[in-house]
C-alpha positions in Angstrom: 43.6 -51.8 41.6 44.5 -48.4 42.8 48.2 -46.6 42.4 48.9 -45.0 45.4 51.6 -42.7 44.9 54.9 -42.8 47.7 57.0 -40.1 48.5 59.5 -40.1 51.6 58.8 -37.5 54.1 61.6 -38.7 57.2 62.9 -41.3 59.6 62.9 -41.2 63.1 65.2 -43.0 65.6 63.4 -41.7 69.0 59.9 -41.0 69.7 60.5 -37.5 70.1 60.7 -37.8 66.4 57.8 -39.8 65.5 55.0 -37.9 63.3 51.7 -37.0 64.2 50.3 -37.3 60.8 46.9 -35.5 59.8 45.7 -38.5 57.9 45.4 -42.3 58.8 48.9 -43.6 59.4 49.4 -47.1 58.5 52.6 -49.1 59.8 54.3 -52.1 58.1 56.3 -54.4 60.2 57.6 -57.7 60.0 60.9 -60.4 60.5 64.1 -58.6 59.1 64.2 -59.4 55.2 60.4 -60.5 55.2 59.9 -58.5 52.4 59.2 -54.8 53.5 61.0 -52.2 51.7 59.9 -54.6 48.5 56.0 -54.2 50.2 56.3 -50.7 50.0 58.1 -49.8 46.8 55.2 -52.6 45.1 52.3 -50.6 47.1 54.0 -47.1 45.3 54.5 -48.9 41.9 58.0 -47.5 42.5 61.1 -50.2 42.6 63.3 -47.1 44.3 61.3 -45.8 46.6 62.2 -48.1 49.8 65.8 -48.7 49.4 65.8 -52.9 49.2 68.7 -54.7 50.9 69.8 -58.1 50.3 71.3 -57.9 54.0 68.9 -58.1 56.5 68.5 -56.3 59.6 68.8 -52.4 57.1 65.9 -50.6 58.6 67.1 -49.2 61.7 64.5 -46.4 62.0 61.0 -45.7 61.3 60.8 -44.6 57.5 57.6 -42.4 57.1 56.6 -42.2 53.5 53.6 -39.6 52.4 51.1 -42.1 50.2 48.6 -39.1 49.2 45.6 -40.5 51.3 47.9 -42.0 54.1 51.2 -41.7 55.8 52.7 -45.1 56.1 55.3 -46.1 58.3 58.2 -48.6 57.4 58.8 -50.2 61.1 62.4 -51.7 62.0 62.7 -55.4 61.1 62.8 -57.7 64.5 64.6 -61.3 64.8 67.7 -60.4 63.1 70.5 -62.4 64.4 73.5 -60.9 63.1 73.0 -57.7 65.9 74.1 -57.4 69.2 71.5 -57.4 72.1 72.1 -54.0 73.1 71.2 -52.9 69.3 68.3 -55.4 69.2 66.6 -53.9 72.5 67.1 -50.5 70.8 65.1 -52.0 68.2 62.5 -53.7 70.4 62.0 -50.0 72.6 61.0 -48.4 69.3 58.7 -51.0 67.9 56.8 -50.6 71.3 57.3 -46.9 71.9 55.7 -46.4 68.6 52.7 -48.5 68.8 52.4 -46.9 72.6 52.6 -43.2 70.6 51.2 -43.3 67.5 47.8 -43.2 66.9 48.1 -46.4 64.4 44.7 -46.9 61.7 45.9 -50.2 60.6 49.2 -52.8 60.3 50.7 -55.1 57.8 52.1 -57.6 59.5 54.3 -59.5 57.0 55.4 -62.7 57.4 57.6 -64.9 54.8 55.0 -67.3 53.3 58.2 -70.1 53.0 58.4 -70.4 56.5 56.3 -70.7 59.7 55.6 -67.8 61.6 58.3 -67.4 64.1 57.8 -66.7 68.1 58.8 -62.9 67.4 56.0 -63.2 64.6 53.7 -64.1 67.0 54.7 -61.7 69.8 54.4 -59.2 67.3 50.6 -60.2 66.9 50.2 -60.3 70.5 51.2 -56.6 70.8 48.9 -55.8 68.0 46.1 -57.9 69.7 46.6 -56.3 73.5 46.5 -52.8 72.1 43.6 -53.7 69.7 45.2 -52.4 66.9 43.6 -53.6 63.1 45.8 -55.7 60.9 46.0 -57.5 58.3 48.6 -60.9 58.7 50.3 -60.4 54.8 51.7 -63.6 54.0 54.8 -61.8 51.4 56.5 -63.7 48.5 53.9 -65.9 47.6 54.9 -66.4 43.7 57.6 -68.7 45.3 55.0 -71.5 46.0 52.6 -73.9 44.0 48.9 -72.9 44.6 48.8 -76.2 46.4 51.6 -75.4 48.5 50.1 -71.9 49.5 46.8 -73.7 50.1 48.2 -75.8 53.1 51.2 -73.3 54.5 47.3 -70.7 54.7 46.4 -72.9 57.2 49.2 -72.7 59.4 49.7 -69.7 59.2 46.5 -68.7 60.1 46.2 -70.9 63.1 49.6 -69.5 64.4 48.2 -66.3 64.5 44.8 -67.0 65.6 42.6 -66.0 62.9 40.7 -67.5 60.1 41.8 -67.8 56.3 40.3 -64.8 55.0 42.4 -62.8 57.6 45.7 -63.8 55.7 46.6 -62.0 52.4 49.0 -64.1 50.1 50.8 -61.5 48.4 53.9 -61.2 46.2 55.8 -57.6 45.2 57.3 -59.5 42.0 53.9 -60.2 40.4 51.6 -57.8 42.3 49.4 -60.8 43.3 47.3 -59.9 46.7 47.7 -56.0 46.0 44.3 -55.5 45.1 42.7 -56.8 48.6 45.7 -54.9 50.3 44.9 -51.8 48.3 40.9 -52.4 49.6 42.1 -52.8 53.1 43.4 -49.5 52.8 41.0 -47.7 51.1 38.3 -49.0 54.0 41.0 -47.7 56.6 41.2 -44.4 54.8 37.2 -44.0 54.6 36.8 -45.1 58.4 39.2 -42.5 59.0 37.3 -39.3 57.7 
């Protein structure tokens, strides 16, 4: 399995700040406390390199981190209860100005393997299918269920979000399982890129 190696480069709250990277630029969204800043820091073999909160709702902004061959883009988390509306439109204006703007190569779409997919899950995938954007449903903390388990919860989740088995990655960020088709996935984005 590759290392890819993470550093931050900036965060952006408006689209007036949103990067135009050189290289492929590869966005990772999900639920708030699906599992993102742990995604990253697992991707980057770095366990400080996203700042990990046990609160949810922390990533306000768009975190840009430089990966070497890609830029990748930490996306706000959506769904988070504990906001108010007007904070949780702000949210929902920059998840879309950003897929309007950027020029995206590829998402991970994270969703918590221990539950079913939610409706802002699936709205999420909608976006990504309207605007025919790649990704790659990345079903995180999967070392919290029996192969068994993680056989049958596959299902559903793949049939919530429309797509066949193969298209879901079971991965976890504790045991690294699921990196090394993630890492693939990448690697194919990067070539298709150049």
């Amino acid at each position: 399995m590759q290392n890819f190696q993470g550093k931050f480069i900036t965060s952006a709250a408006s689209k007036s700040q949103f990067l135009k990277p050189e290289k492929p630029l590869i966005a990772v969204c999900g639920k708030s406390n699906v599992g993102k800043s742990s995604f990253i820091n697992a991707l980057a073999n770095n366990k400080k390199l996203a700042k990990v909160s046990k609160e949810p709702g922390r990533t306000r902004l768009v975190n840009y981190f430089d990966f070497g061959g890609f830029v990748l883009a930490d996306l706000p988390g959506y769904g988070f209860a504990r906001v108010s509306k007007g904070e949780k439109e702000k949210w929902a204006n920059l998840l879309e100005d950003f897929f309007k703007e950027e020029k995206t190569a590829h998402v991970f779409a994270l969703t918590d393997i221990r539950r079913e997919p939610t409706p802002d899950d699936l709205q999420m995938a909608e976006y990504l299918y309207y605007y025919a954007i790649p990704f790659t449903v990345t079903a995180t903390k999967a070392d919290k269920l029996s192969r068994a388990q993680t056989a049958r919860i596959l299902l559903k989740i793949a049939a919530a979000y429309k797509c066949g088995t193969g298209n879901v990655i079971c991965c976890s960020s504790q045991t690294r399982s699921g990196f090394d088709k993630i890492c693939e996935i990448i690697d194919k984005t990067i070539e298709l890129f150049n």
